[in-house]
N, C-alpha and C positions, 0 to 999 in steps of 0.2 A: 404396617400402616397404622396411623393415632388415627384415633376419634374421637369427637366432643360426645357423642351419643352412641351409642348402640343399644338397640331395638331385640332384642333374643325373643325365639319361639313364638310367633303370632302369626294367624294367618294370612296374607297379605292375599290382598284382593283390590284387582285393576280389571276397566271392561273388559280384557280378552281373559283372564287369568286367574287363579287358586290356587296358592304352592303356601308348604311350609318353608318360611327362611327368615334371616339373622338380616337388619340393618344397619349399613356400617355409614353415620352422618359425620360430616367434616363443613367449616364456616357456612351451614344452614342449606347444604345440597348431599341429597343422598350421592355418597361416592361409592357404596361396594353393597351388591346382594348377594347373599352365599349362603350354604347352606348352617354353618356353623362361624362368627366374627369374636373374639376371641380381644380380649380389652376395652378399651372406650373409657376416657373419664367419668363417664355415667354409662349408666345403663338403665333401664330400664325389661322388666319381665313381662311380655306378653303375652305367658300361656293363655289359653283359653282366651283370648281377645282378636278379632278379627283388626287386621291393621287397614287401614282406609285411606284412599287419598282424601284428604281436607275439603268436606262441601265448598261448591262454588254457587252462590246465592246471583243469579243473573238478572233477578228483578224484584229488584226493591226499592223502596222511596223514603229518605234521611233528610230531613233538615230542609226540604223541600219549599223554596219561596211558593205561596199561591197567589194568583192571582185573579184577578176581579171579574166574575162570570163563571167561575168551579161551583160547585156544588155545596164544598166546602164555607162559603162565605166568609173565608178569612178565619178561618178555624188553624190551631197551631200544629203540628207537626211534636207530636211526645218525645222522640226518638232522631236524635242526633248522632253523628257518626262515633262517639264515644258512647252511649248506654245499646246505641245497633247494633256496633261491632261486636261487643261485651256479651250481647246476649246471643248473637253470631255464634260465637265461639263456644259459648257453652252448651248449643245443642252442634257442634261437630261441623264447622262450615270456618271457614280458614280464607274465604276471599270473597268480597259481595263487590257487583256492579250497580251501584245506583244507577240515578235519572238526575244530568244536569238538564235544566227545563230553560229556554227561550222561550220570555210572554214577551207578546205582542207591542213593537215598538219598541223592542231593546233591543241589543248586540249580544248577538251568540258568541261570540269572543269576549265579551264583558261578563257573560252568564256564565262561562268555564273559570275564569277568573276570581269570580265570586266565589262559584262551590270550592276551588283551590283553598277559598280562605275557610270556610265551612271545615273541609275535612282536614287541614292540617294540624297537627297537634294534637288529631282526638282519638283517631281508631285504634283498637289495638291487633287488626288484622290487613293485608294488603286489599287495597281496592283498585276499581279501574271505574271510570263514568262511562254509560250512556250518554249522548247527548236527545235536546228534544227540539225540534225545530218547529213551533208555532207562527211563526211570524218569514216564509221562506222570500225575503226580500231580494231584489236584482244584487245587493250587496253582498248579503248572506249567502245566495245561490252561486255566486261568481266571485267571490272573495275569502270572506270567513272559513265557510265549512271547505270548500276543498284544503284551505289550509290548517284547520285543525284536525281534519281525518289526517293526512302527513304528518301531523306531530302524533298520532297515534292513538284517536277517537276514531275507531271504525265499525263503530255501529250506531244505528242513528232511529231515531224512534220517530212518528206522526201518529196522529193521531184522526179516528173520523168521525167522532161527537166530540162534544161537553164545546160550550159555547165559547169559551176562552183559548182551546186548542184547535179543536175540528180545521181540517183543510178542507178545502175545495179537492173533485178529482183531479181537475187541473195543475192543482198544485203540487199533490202528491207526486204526479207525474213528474213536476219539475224536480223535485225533490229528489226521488228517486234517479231522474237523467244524473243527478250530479254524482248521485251516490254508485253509480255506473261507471262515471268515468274517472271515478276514486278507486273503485274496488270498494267499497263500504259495506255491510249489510243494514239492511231496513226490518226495523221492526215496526208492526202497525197494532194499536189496537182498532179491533173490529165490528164496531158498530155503527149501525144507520139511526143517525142523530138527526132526521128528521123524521122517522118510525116513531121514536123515542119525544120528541118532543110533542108530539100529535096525540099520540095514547097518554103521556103524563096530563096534561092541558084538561084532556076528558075523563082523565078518572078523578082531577082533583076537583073538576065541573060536578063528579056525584059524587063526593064527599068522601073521596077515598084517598086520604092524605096519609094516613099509617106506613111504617117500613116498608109493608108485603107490596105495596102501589109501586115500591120501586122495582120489585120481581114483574110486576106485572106491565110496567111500564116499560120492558127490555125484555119481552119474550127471545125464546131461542132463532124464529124465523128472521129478526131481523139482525143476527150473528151471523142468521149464516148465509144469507144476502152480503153483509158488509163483506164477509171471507169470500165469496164469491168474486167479489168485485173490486177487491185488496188483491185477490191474486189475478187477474187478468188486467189488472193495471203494472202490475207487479212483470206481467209476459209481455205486455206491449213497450216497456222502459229496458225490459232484459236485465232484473237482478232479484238474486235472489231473496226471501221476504220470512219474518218470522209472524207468524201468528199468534200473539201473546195471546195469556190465556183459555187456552178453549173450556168451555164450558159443557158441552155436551154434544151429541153422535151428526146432528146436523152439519155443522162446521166439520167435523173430520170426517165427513163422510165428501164434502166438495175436496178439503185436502187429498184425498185420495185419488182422486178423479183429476184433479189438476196433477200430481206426480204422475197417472197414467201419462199425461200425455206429455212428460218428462219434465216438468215445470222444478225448480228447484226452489220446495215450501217446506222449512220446519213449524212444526206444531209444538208449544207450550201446556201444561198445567199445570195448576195449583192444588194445595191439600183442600181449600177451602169447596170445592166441585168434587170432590172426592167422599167429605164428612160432612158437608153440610147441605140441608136444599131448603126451599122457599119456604119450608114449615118452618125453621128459624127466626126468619123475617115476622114471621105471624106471634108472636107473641104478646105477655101484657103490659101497659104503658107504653114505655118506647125501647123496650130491650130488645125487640127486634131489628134494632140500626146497631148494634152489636155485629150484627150479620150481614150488613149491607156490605158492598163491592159489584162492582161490576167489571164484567158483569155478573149478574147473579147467580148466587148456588141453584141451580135446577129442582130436579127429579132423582128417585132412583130409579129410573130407566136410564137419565140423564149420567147418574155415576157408571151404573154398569156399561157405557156403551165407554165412555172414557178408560174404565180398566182395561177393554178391548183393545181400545189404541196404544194401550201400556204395553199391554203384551205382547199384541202384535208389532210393533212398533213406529205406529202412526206417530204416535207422541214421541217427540226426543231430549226432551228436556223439562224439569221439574222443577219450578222456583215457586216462590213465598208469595208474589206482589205484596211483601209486607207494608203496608198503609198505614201509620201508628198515631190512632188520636182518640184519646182518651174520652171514656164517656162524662163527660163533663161539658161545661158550660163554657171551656176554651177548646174543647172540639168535636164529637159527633152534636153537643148541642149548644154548639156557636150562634146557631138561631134562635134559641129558646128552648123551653123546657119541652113544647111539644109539636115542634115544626112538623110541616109537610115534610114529605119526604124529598121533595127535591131539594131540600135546604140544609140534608143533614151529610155530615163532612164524609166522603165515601171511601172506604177500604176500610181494613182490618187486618191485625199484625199476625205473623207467622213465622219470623226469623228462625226461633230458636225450635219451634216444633217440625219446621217442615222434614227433615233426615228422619226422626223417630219415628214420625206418623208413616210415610211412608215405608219404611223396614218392617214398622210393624204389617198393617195394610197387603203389602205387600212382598217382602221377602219370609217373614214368620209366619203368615198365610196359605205360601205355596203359589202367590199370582207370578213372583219374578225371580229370579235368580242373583244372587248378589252380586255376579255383572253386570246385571241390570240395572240393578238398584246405583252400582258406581257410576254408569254411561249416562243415566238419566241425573243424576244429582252432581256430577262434576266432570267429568270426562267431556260430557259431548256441551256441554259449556265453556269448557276451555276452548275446546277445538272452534267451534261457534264462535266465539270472542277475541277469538286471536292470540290466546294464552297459553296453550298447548305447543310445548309439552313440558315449558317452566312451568304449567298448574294443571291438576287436573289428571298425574298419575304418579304411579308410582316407579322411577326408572333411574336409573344413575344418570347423572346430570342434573334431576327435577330435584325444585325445588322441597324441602321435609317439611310439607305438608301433610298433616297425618290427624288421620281420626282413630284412637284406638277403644275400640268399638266391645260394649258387653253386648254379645247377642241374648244373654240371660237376663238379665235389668229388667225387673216390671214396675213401669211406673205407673201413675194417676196423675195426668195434663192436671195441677190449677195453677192458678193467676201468682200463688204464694209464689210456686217452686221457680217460676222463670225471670231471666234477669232485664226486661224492656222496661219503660217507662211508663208503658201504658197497664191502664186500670182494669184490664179484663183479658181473657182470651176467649175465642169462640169455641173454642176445645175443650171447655173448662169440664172436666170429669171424665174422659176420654181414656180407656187404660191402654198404654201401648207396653209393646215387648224390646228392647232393644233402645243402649241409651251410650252416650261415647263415655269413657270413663277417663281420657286424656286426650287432649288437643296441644297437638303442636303443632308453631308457624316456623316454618324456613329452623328448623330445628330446635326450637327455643320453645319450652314448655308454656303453653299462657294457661289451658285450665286442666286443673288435675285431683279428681275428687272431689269435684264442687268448689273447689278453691282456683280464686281469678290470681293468675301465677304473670300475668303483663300489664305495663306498663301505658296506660293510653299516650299515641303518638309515635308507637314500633312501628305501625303499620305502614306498608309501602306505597305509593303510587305508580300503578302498572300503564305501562301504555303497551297498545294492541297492535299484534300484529294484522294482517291480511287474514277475512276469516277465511276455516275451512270448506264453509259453503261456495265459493269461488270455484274452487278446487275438484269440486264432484263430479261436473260436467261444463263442457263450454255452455254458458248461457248464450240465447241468441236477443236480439233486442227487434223491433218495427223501427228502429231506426238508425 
């Protein structure tokens, strides 16, 4: 049997598995695992290198229209699908699901269309879209989206703040009926956006306009209200629901309590709840919107109760919400040089750090197991998204997506070493253990020693299957 690649001596690692063996690739789909593969027009040696299936980044934000009522105030987007993907790829991530976004009074069939134009020509890794439903019109609800989940958008996002997205519970509900009788998965993010607009109002009343008013203005109890109230909306529609970002032990601590009582809820986090907490926010001039996101970095009570859910497995999935906009005066200071803080453009990038941070964090730690580390960073994202088992492992038939992984590599996070557009990281002086040493997509080498080995515009557009949250248990519905 030929091969365009063969992989010799590396350890390969999938969530159930650790074996030593030989990769035998043929036109971009591993065809033969074995213990010894013997030719290959190339090869490749990966003693001492752990072989990875290819991070799957499940949430992220590229090239992102905003619109009027964000936070952002028309603050720009640093990071388009050609400098995201690029930097995707160079920290070990091989497939990212943005956010196509419907604002209010548009066509969600016009908004796919759009980002279509967005991302073609530019990634140099395969993607697949989110959609975002703001605007769930009798049209939208009864036309569009049951026919773009069919063409293979089956995950769908709402949202329950910020003044330009926030639904009604009403509406979610409608939302979700559709997304019921599609098969779709709902992602929500989860906050009470009128918690949030009451306490910001009053703290900017006593002069507390700084980053940290934005910590303060999204305490954790009204997370974990809104996930209370996300997932019993979630049982009365009958589907299953992700909880994008959790931020700390309140919110997973309802997820749990909902799974008692057989609810089917995944849990989300980010590096940024992990390494960072509200003392960030607090800093001099305005570098503490460097750290803004929501919601916000917590506590270290807040971290440790999260690595709990790592470990034990509350949490089932690890993404970036990379948010990329430059600290400048096109985007965290769109409003000025020293806005309130409800004015300053929200998120913060992560693409390329999130695999190392957490390896190191945790696999080089001793918290998780380097099947862990693959379920939570690509595996249960695939399978989540519809992608699995073309993405998301390592098996004959799947696609040679491959992270080949130095567990020895010690690095130092700064802003020089990574390849985004934006002008900072939150990481910045961070040492981690463990860093990919070659990425390959669908067989084809894109980075290899710091050197960008692809072409923007290789990348593919994935459509979804049916998640595997469907699949776990019959959901039941109140209607």
């Amino acid at each position: 049997m030929s091969f365009d690649l063969v992989i010799r001596g590396g350890t390969i690692v999938t969530a159930s598995d650790v074996t030593k063996a030989d990769l035998g690739i043929r036109d971009g789909i591993i065809v033969t695992i074995a213990d010894h593969i013997s030719g290959g027009d190339a090869v490749i040696d990966a003693g001492g290198l752990l072989v990875l299936p290819g991070g799957i980044d499940a949430h992220c934000h590229l090239d992102q229209p905003q619109a009027p009522g964000l936070a952002s105030k028309g603050a720009k987007m640093a990071d388009g699908f050609r400098s995201g993907s690029i930097s995707a790829a160079y920290g070990g991530t091989t497939t990212i699901v943005p956010f196509c976004v419907q604002h209010r009074g548009t066509s969600l069939t016009a908004a796919v269309a759009d980002y279509h134009g967005r991302a073609e020509g530019q990634s140099v890794i395969d993607y697949a879209f989110h959609l975002i439903v703001s605007d769930p019109t009798p049209a939208v609800l009864g036309q569009e989206l049951p026919a773009l989940i069919r063409r293979g958008h089956t995950s769908i996002k709402v949202y329950m703040t910020y003044d330009a997205m926030v639904l009604s519970d009403r509406q979610i509900l409608d939302v979700f009926e559709t997304a019921r009788r599609e098969k779709a998965v709902m992602l929500i993010h989860a906050e009470n956006h009128e918690i949030i607009g009451w306490l910001a109002e009053r703290l900017e009343q006593n002069g507390h306009t700084r980053p940290l008013g934005h910590a303060h203005s999204r305490p954790l109890p009204l997370e974990r209200e809104a996930t209370h109230r996300a997932m019993t909306l979630a049982e009365i529609a009958g589907v299953p629901l992700v909880i994008v970002h959790v931020s700390g032990g309140d919110p997973l601590d309802e997820i749990r309590r909902a799974r008692a009582r057989g609810h089917v809820v995944i849990a989300e986090t980010c590096p940024q709840y992990l390494m960072l907490t509200e003392d960030d926010l607090d800093m001099p001039d305005m570098l503490g919107a460097k750290a803004m996101c929501s919601p916000p970095p917590r506590d270290t009570q807040a971290q440790a109760a999260l690595w709990r859910g790592i470990e034990d497995g509350t949490i089932d999935i690890f993404n970036s919400d990379h948010a990329p906009y430059r600290f400048d005066g096109e985007g965290k200071l769109k409003a000025g040089p020293s806005p309130t803080f409800r004015a300053v453009a929200n998120g913060i990038p992560g693409l390329e750090t999130r695999l190392p941070i957490l390896f190191s964090e945790g696999v080089v730690k001793g918290r998780i197991d380097l099947q862990r580390f693959v379920a939570l960073t690509s595996t249960n994202n695939a399978r989540l998204y519809g992608l699995h088992p073309r993405k998301g492992t390592i098996a004959v038939g799947s696609d040679a997506d491959l992270a080949l992984w130095d567990p020895e590599r010690r690095m130092t996070i700064t802003n020089d070493l990574l390849h985004h557009n934006v002008d900072y990281t939150p990481f910045e002086g961070l040492e981690v253990q463990g860093w990919p040493q070659t990425v390959i997509s669908r067989g084809e080498i894109i980075v290899d020693k710091n050197e960008l080995k692809a072409m923007p515009g290789r990348g593919r557009y994935l459509t979804q299957e049916t998640s595997s949250a469907w699949k776990t248990r019959e959901i039941k519905a109140w209607i």
